[in-house]
C-alpha positions in Angstrom: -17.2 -21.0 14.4 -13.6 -21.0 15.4 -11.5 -17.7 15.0 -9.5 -18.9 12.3 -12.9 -19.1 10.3 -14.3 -16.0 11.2 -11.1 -14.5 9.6 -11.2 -16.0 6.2 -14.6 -14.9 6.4 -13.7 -11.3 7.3 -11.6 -11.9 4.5 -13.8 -12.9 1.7 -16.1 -10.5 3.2 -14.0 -7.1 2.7 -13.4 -8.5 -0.9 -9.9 -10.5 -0.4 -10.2 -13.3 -2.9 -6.6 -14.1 -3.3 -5.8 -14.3 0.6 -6.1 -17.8 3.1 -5.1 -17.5 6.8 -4.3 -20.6 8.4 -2.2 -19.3 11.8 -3.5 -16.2 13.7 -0.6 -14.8 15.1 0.7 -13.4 11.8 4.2 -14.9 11.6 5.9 -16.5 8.3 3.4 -19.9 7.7 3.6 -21.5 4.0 -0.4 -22.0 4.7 -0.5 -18.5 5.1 -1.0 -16.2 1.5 -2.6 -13.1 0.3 -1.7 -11.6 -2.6 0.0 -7.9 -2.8 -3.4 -6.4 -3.8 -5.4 -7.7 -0.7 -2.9 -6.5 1.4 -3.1 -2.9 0.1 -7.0 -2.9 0.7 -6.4 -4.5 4.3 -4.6 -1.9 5.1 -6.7 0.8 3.8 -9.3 -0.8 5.5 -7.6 -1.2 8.6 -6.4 2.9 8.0 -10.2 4.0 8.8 -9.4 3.0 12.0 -7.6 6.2 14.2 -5.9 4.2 17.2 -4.0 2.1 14.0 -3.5 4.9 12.4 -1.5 6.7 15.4 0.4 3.1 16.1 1.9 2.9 12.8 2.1 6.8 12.4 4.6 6.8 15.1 8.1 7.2 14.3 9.9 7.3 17.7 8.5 5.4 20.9 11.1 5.0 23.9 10.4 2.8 27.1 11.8 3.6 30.0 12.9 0.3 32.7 10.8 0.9 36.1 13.3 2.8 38.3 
């Protein structure tokens, strides 16, 4: 099974019935939906998970150039 399918199967599996992923990477593809309510309970699934949770929790991250 190729990656793509195992994440439509995620997908149905969590309960997403109104999403299709057809790209991986997550940028703008018209074969690419979900509808509003599937991404709310993506991301409260994706919430349980405390290293996401500190990512998007962070308001301020600065890199510094190797000196």
């Amino acid at each position: 099974m190729c990656f793509l399918e195992e994440m439509n199967l995620k997908a149905a599996n969590m309960g997403l019935k109104d999403s299709f992923f057809d790209f991986f990477h997550g940028l703008s593809n018209w074969n690419n939906w979900a509808s509003a309510l599937d991404i709310c309970k993506l991301c409260g699934e994706c919430m349980k998970n405390e290293e996401f949770r500190k990512i998007v929790g962070t308001k301020v991250y600065r890199v510094f150039p190797n000196q």
